[in-house]
C-alpha positions in Angstrom: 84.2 101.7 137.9 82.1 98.8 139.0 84.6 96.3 141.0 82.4 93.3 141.1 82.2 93.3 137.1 86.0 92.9 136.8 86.0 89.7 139.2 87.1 86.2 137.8 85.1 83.3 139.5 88.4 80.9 140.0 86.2 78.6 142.0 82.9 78.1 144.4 85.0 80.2 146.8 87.7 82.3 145.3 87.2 85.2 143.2 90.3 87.3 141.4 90.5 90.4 141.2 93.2 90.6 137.9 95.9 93.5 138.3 95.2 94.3 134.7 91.7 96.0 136.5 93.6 99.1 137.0 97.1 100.1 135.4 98.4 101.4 139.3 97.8 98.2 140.2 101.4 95.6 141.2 99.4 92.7 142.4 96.5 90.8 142.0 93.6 90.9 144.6 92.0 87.9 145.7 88.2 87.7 147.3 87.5 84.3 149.8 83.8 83.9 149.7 80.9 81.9 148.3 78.1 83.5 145.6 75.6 84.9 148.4 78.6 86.5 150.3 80.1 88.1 147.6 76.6 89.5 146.8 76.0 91.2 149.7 80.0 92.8 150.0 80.3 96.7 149.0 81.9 97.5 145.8 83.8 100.4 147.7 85.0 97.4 150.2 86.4 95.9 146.4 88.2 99.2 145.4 89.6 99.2 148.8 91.3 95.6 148.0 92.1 97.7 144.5 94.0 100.6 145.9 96.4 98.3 148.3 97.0 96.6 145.5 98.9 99.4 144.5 101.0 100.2 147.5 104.7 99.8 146.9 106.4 96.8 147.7 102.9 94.5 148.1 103.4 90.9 147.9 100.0 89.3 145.8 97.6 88.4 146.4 95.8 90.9 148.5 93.2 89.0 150.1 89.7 89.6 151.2 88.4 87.1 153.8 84.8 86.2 153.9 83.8 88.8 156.7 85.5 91.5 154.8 83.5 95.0 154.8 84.3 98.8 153.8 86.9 99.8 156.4 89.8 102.8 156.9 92.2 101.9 154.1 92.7 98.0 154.0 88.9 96.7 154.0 88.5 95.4 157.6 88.5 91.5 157.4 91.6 91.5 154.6 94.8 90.5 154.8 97.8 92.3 153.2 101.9 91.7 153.2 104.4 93.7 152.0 108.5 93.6 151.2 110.7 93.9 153.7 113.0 95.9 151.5 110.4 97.8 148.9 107.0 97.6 151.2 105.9 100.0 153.1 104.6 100.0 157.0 101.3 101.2 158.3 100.2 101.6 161.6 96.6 102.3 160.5 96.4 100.2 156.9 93.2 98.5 158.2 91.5 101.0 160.8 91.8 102.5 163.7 90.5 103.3 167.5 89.2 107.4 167.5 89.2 109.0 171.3 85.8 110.7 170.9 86.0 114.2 172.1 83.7 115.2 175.1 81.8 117.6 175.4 
């Protein structure tokens, strides 16, 4: 599927990404750029927004900030909330440091 197609333009810097996109998905996702930044963002980065979206308990929108690029999970430059009853925690949601091993 091709993210970027499925984004509503609400204004010169918000785009919405509609829940109806995908049936697994609770809440709506919401990208905070202008025209030439959302050009040059990854449509994986969009899925990413797509797939919290789903998790339990996520409060809507999801939102991509203007920096926001393919990460680990959560894009990296997004922000996400969740329940405190029905949400979920995550240590690693948006990335992570790896120990490199030495050899």
């Amino acid at each position: 599927m091709v993210y970027k197609e499925k984004l509503q333009k609400l204004n010169q810097y918000e785009y919405l990404l509609p829940k109806a996109v995908r049936k697994e998905m609770k809440v709506d996702g919401k990208i905070i750029a202008n025209d030439i930044l959302l050009k040059g963002m990854d449509d994986g980065m969009i899925e990413q927004l797509s797939n919290v979206c789903t998790l339990p308990g996520a409060i809507g929108p999801i939102c991509a900030l203007p920096d926001a690029h393919f990460g680990y999970g959560l894009p990296m430059g997004a922000v996400a909330a969740f329940d405190s009853e029905d949400g979920i925690i995550s240590s690693g949601l948006c990335g992570f440091k790896r120990k490199l091993a030495r050899t």
